[in-house]
NULUMVO-183758 format. One record per atom (N, C-alpha, C): x, y, z. Coordinates in pm, whole numbers, plus 50000, padded with zeros to 5 digits. Example, Ala and Ser with C-alpha at 12.3 -4.5 7.8 and 13.67 -1.06 7.14 Angstrom:
<pts>
513194943150780/512304955050780/513204967050780/512854977550708/513674989450714/512905000350787/
</pts>
This chain:
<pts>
477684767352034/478704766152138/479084751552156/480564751252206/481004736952238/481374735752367/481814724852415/482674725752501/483724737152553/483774739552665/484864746452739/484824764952624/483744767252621/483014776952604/483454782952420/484594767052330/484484774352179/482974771052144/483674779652005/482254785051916/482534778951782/481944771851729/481894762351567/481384772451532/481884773651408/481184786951305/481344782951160/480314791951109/480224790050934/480604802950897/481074812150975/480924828150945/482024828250829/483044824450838/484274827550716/483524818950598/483114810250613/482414803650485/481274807250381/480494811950517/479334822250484/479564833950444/480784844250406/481674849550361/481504849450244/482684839650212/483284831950151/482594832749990/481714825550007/480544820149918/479504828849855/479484842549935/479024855049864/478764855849724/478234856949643/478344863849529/479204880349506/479934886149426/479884899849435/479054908949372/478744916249489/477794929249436/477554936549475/477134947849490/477104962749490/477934968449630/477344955349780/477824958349866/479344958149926/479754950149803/481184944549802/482104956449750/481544964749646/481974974149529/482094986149655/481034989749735/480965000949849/482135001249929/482724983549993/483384981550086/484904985150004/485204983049888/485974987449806/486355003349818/485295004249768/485045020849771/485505029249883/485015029049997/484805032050123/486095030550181/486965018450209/488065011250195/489205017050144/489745014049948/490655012549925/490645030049802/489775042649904/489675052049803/490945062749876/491365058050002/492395064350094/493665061149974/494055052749904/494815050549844/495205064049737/493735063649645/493545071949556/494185087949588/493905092249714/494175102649772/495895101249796/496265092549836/497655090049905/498135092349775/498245089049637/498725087849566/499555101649502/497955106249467/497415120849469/498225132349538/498605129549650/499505141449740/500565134049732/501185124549694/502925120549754/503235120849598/502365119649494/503115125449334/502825140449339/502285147449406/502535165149413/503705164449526/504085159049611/505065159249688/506255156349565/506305146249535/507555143949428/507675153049331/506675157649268/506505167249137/506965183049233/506375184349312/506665202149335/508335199849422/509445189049421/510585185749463/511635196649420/511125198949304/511505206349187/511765224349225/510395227049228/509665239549284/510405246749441/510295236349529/511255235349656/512465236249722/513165232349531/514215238049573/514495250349502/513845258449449/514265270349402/514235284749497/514775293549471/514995305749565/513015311549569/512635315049668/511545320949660/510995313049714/511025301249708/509835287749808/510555285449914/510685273749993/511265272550076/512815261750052/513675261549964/514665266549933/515205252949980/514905241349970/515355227750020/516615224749900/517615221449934/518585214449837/518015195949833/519115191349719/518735177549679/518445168749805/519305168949907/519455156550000/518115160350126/517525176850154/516925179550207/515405170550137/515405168950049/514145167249945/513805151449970/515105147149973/515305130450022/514595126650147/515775138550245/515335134950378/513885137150425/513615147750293/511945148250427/511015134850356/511545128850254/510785114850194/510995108150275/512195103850405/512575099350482/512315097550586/511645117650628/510885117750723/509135105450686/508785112450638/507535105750551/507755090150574/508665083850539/508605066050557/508665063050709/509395075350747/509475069350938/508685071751005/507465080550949/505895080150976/505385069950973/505255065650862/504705048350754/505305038150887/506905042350928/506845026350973/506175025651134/505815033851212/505735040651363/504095043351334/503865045151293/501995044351197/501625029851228/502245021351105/502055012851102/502285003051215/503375000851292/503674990251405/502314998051483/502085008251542/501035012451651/499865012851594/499505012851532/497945012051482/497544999751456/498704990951370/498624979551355/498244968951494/498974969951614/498944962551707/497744968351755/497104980851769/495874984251825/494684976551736/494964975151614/493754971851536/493444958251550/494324954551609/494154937751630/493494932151758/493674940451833/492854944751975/491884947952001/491684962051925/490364967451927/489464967751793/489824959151698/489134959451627/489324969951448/488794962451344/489184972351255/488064987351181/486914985851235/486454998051195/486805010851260/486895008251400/487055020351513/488585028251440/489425019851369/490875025251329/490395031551178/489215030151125/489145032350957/489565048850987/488615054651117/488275067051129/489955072551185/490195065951310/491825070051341/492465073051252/492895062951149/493755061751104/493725075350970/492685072750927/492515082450850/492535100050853/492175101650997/491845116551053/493445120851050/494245107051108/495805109651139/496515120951008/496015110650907/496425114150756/496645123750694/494795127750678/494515140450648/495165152750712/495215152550900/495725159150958/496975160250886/497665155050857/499325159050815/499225161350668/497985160850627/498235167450481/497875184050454/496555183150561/496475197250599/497525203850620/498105200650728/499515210050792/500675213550702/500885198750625/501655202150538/501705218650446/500405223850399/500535230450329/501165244650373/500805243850525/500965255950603/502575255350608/503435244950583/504905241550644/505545260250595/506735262850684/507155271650683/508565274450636/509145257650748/510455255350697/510855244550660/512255236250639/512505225550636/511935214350751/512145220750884/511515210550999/510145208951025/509575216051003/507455219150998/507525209950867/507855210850768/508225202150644/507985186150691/509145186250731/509275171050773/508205170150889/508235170151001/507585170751086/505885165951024/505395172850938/504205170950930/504015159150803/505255159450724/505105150150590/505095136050738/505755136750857/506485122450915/504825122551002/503675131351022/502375127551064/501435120350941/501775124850835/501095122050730/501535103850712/502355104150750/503275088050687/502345076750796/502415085150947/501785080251018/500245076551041/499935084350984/498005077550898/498035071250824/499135068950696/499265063650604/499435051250611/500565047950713/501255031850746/499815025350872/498905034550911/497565027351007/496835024250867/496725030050804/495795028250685/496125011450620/497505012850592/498074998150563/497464982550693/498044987050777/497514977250851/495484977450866/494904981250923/493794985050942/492414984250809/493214990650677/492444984450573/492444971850491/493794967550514/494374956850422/493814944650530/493324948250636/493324938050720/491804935850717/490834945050686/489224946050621/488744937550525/489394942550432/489584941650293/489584928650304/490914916450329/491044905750303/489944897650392/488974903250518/488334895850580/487044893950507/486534902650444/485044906250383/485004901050238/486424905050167/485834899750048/486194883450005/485214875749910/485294866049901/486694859449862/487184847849892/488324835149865/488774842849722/487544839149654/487874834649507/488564850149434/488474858949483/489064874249406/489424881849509/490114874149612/490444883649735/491794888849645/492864880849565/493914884549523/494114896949431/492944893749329/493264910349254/492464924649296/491184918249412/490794928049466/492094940849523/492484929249646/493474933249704/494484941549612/495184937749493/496244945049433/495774953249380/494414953549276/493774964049265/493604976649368/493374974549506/493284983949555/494254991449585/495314982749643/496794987649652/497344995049558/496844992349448/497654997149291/496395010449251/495235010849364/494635026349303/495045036649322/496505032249434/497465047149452/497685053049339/497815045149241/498395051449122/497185058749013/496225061049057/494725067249035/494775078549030/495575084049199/495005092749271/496935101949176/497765091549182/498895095349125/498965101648977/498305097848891/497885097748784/496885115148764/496035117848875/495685127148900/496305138248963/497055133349037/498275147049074/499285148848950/499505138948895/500155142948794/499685154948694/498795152348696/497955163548594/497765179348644/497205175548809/496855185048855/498205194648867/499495193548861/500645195248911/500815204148813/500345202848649/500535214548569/499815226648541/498845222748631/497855241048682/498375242448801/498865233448950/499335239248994/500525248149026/501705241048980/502815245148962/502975258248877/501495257448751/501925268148648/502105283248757/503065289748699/503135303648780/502455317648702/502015310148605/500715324948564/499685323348610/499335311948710/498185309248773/498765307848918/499525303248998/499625302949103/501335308949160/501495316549235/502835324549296/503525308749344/505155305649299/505485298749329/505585287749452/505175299849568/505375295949700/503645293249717/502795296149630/501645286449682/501155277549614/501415277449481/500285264649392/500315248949500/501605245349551/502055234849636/500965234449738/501105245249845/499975244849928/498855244849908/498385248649806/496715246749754/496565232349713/497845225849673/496885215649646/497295204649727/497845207149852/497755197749937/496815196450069/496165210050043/494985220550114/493665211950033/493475211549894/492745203249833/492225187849838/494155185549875/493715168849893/493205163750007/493505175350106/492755174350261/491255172550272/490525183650195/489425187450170/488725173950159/488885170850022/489085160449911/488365146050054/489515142350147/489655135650183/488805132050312/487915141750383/487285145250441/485545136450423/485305133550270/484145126650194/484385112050276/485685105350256/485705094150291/485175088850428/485265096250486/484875094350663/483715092750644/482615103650560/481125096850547/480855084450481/481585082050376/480885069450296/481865056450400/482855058350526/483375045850571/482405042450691/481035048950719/479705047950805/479205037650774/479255033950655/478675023350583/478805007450580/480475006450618/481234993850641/481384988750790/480824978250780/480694971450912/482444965450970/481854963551068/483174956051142/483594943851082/484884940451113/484694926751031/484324913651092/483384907051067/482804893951157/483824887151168/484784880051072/486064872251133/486544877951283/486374889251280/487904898151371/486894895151500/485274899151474/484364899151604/483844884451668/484244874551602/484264859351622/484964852751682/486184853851665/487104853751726/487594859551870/487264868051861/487174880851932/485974877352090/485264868152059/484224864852156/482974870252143/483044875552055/481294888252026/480704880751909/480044871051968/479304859251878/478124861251826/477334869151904/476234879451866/476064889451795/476984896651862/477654909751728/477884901351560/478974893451533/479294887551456/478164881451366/477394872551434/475884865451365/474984877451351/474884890451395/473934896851313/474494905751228/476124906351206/476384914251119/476314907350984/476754895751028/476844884750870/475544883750826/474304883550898/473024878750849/472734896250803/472764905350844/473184918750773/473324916950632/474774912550616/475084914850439/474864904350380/474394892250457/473094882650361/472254887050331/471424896550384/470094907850351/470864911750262/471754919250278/471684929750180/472124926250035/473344911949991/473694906649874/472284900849831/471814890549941/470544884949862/469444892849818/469374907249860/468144917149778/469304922749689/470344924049664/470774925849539/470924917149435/471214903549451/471464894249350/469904891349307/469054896649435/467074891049380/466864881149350/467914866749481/467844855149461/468244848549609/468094834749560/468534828249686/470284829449697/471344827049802/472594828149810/473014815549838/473964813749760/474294793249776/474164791649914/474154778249906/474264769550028/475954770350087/476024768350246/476784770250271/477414749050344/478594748550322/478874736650325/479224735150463/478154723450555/478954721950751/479914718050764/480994712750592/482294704750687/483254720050678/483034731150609/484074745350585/483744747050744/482814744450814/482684753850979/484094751651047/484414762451160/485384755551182/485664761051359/486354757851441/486164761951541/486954767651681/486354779751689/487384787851790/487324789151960/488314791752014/488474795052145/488804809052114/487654816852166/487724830052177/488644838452268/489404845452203/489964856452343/489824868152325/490344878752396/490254895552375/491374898152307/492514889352382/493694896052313/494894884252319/495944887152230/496834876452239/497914884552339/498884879952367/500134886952403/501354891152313/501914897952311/502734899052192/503614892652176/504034881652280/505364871752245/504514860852193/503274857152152/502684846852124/502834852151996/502244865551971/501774870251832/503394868151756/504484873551853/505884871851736/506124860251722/505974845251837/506584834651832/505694831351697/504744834451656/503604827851556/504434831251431/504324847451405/505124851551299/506654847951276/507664849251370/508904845851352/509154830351397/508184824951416/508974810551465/508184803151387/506774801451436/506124787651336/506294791951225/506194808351215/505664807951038/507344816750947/508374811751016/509294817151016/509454817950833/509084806450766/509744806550595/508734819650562/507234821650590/506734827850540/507254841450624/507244845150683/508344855450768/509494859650673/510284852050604/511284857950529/510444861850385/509464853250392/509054853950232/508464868950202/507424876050334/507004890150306/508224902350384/509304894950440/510104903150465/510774910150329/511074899650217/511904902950060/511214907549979/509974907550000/509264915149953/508534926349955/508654929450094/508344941950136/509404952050102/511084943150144/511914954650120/512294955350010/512074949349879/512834946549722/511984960849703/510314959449710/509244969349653/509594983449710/509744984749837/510144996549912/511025003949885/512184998049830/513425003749816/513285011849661/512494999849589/512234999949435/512015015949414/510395015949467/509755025749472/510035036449518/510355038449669/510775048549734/512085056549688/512905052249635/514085050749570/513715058449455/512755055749350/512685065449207/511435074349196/510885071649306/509735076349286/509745092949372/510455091549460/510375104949555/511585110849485/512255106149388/513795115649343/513465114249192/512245116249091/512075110548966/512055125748919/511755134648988/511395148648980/512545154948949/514035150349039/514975155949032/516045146148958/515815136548913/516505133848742/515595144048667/514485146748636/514075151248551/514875170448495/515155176348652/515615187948616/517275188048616/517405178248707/518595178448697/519745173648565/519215159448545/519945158648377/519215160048266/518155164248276/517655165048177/516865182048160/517045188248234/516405202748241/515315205748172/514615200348265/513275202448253/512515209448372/512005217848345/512075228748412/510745223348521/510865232648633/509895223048809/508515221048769/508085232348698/506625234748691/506495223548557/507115214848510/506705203548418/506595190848443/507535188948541/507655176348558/506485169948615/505485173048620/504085163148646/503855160348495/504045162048388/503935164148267/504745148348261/505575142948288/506405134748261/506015122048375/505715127648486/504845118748578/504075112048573/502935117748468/501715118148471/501575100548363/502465095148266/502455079848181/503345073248271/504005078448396/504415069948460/503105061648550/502895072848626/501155067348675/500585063248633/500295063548484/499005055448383/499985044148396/501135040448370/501945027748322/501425016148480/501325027448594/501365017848715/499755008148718/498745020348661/497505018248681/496725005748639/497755007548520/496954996148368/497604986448435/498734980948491/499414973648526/499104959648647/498314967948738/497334965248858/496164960348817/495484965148696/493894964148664/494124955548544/495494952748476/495174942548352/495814926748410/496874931548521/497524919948554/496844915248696/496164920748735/495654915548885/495124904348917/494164897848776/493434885748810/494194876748790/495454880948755/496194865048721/497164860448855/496794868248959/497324864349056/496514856249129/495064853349099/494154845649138/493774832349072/494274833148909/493924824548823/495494819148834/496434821448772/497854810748726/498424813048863/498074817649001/498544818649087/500074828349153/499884828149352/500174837549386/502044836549375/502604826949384/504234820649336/504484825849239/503794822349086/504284820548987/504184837348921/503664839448967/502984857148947/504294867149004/504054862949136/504764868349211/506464871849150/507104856449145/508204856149053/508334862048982/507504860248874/507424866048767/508234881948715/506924890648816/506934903948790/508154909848884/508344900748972/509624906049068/511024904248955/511244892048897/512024895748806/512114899448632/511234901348593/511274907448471/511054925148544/511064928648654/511104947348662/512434945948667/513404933148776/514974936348771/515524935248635/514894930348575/515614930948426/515754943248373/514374946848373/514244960748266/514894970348315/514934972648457/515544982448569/516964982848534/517974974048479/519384972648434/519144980548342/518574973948236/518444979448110/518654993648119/517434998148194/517175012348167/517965021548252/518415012348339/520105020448443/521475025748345/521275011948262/522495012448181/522145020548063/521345022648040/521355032347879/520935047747937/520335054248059/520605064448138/521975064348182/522515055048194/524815062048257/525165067448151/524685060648030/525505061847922/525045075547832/524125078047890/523425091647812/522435087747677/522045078647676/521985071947543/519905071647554/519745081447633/518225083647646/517645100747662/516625104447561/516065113747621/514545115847690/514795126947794/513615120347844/512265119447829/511985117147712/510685113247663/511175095647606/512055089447603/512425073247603/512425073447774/513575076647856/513335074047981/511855071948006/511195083648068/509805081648063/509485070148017/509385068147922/508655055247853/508995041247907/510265042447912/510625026747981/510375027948133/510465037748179/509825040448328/508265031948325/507665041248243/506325033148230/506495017548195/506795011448114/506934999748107/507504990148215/508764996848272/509034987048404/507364984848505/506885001548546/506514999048653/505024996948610/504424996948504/503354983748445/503444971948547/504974963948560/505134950248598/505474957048734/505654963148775/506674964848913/505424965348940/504294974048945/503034975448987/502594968749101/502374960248996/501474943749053/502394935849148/503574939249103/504704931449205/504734936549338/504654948249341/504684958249482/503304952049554/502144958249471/500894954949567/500614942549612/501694930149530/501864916449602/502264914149699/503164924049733/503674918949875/502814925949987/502014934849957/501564937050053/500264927550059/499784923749976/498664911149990/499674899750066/500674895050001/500934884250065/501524884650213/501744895450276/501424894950407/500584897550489/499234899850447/498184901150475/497124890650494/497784881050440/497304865950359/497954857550443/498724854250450/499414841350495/499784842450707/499244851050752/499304847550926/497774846850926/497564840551078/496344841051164/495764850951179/494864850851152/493614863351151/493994872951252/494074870351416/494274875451519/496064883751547/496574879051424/498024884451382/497854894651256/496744897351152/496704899451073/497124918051053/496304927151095/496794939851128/498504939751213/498654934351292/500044935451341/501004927751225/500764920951161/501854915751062/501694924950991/500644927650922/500914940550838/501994951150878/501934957050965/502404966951021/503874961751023/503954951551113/505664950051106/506334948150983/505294941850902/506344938650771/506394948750644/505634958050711/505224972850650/506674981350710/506774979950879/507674986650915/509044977650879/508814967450830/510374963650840/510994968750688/510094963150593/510544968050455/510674982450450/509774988850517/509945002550485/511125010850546/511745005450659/512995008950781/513605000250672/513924989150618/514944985950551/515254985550428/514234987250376/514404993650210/514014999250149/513615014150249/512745023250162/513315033350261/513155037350377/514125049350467/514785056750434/515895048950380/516975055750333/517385054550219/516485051750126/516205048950002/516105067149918/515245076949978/515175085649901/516245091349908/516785093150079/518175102350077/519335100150045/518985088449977/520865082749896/520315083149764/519055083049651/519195085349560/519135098749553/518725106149640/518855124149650/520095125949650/521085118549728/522465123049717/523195118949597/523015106449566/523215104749417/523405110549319/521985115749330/521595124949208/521945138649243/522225144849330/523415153649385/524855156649321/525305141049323/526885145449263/527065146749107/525415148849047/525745148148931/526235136248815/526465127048905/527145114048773/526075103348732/526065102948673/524785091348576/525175078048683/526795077148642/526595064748669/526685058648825/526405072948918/526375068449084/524865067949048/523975073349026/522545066949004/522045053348955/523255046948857/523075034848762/522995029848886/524345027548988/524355020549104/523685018449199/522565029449185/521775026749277/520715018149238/520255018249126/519295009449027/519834997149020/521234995349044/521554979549064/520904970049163/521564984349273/521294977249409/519654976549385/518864985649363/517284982049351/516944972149237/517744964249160/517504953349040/517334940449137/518944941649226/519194929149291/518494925449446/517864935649499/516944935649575/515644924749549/515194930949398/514024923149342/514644911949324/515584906849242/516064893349229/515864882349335/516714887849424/516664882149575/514694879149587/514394885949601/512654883149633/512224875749619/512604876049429/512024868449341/512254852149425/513604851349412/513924839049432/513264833149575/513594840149700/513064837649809/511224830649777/510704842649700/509194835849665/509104824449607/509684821749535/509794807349453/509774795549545/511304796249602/511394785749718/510534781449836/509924798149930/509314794250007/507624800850008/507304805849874/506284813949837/505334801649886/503554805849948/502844801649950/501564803849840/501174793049784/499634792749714/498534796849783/498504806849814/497054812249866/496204814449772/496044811849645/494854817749559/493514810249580/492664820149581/491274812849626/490814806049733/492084804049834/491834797449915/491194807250058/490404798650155/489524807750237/491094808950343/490854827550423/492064826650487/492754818650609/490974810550669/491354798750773/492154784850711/492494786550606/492984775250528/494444777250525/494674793250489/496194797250478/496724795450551/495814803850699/497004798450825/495894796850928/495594789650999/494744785251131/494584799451187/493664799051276/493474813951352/493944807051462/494954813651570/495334812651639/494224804151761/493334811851765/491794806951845/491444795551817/491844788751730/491384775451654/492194764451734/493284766551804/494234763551868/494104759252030/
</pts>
């Protein structure tokens, strides 16, 4: 203790300096396996798009198929702002369980849906566990694991959606098949499954402590010093050694509070840290739009110009997901090693490139879809890593005590501004039948990324390796 009742601490350093091992791999686990699942049910959501709209199921046309993706993001963004601002308050384990129960709940229900509005309705509860999950884990995640691989941890985890995607893809051709399942149920079984499925996680998230940054800050100085001396026990009987030394000039020192106010928390985000404010704003919405945009309507290019019949198209899904997977897990460390700018750039514009490309040789008819497919996979290889960047880099660059609420807003802003209305205009698109009102929409999602790109360049921050009291002061420090 100091003066006027702050607290000097080594706790982020003592962090920091960890070795990784087993307990780190759990917090992973435990953590970023909600992804795996998310993936898992929103590529059987896209894949059975197909199925949904045929006579005998529940009979949704193109723009209905959009809108309930629509519903679904306006979950994500109303999820995210309220869970987010709670988690910053009360802390991030008490939300692992919220946020998650939210989830599941709307994946359950989903299966039961009856009509178009029970449809939406429950896809827009599901969005709403989904977008707490964003704030609440991403805000864990970056506190616990060490400086030096917080970057590809992070995208790695973000990018295991495409795991769980990769697996619905598959699963989508026993479920959908109709010599095994009556049209109107293979869908509900396996969103009945992913519920199930999802239920494991709540036991193994018993395991993950609170995060000492958040409880330090926070004024629970006690709490905090025996949780950290906790997973010093527990790394140092795994490594079956001593754990480096920790350095007294990294300590650093806070004025504790319970809570900020929220015009402090926005003046922080929109005013001091206003460049970095635009920087995860262009990137939230370039990725959002990207994604949300081909990914919830990929089902219906597939039958629509290319007739391929409902019960296949996980068949065609399924190397799009591998393309995302490899993409995350081969390119992730180099967002830690050649850094978070140059990376960033990078993959934001070589996807707008390829994204022309492959706009323009789909207007023209000049693809079938086993090439589509393929360059699909190849863009989103790079789009991958580009997407799960932006959600690291706003996770990264505010004050600890801002960290869950920035998430959330810049979760809700990209997602309200470039992902919302993203499915129900390429649903309508792909509605009127013309190649080349779809090309146009792939423009507008080329030049989205462009824009990003550039914004990152100019006002992108170097966070690699660096500890997160370095990126941006904790407000308490103040």
């Amino acid at each position: 203790m100091t003066a006027a009742g702050a607290i000097r601490t080594l706790i982020p350093a003592r962090l920091d300096r960890l070795p990784w091992t087993p307990f780190h791999t759990l917090i992973v686990a435990g953590l970023g396996i909600t992804w795996v699942l998310d993936g898992l049910e929103v590529t059987l959501m896209g894949a059975v798009s197909g199925v949904l709209a045929e006579p005998g199921t529940l009979n949704f046309s193109s723009a209905d198929i959009g809108l309930i993706g629509s519903f679904y993001l306006g979950g994500v963004v109303l999820g995210a702002l309220l869970f987010g601002w709670l988690t910053d308050r009360h802390g991030r384990r008490l939300f692992f369980f919220i946020t998650l129960g939210t989830y599941l709940l709307g994946v359950l229900l989903t299966a039961f849906s009856w009509d178009f509005w029970s449809f939406a309705l429950f896809r827009f509860v599901t969005g709403a566990g989904i977008g707490g999950e964003y704030a609440a884990i991403n805000s864990a995640i970056d506190e616990l694991i060490p400086a030096r691989v917080r970057g590809r941890v992070d995208i790695m985890i973000n990018g295991s959606y495409w795991i769980g995607a990769a697996l619905g893809s598959g699963a989508t051709l026993i479920l959908l098949d109709s010599a095994i399942f009556a049209p109107d149920h293979g869908w509900r079984v396996g969103f009945g499954i992913g519920a199930l499925l999802g239920l494991g996680i709540l036991l193994v998230r018993h395991w993950v402590p609170e995060s000492p940054r958040w409880l330090i800050t926070h004024g629970y100085k006690d709490e905090a010093e025996a949780t950290v001396s906790g997973i010093e026990r527990t790394v140092a009987a795994e490594v079956h050694g001593q754990l480096p030394k920790v350095d007294v000039a990294d300590s650093i020192v806070v004025h504790p509070q319970h809570s900020f106010g929220f015009a402090v928390i926005l003046h922080t985000m929109f005013g001091r840290y206003w460049r970095r404010a635009l920087v995860g704003f262009a990137l939230m919405v370039a990725q959002a739009f990207l994604y949300n945009a081909i990914f919830f309507t990929y089902a219906l290019v597939l039958t629509r110009f290319y007739r391929v019949p409902a019960g296949e198209t996980g068949l065609y899904l399924l190397p799009f997901a591998i393309g995302n997977v490899c993409g995350v897990f081969l390119l992730g460390h180099l967002f830690d090693t050649l850094g978070r700018r140059q990376m960033i750039a990078a993959t934001y514009i070589l996807s707008a490139i390829l994204l022309v490309i492959t706009g323009w040789l789909f207007a023209v008819d000049a693809l079938t879809v086993v090439t589509l497919t393929g360059l699909w996979t190849v863009i989103f290889f790079i789009a991958s890593p580009a997407a799960s960047s932006a959600y690291l880099t706003v996770s990264e660059i505010f004050p600890l005590e801002t960290r869950g609420l920035a998430i959330a807003v810049f979760v809700a802003l990209g997602t309200a501004a470039g992902g919302l209305a993203a499915p129900w205009l390429f649903g309508t698109l792909i509605g009127t039948g013309s190649r080349f009102n779809v090309f146009y929409g792939y423009l507008a999602a080329a030049a989205l990324m462009l824009i990003a790109a550039i914004i990152e360049v100019v006002f992108g921050i170097a966070a690699e390796r660096q500890p997160l009291e370095k990126i941006a002061e904790p407000l308490s420090s103040r």
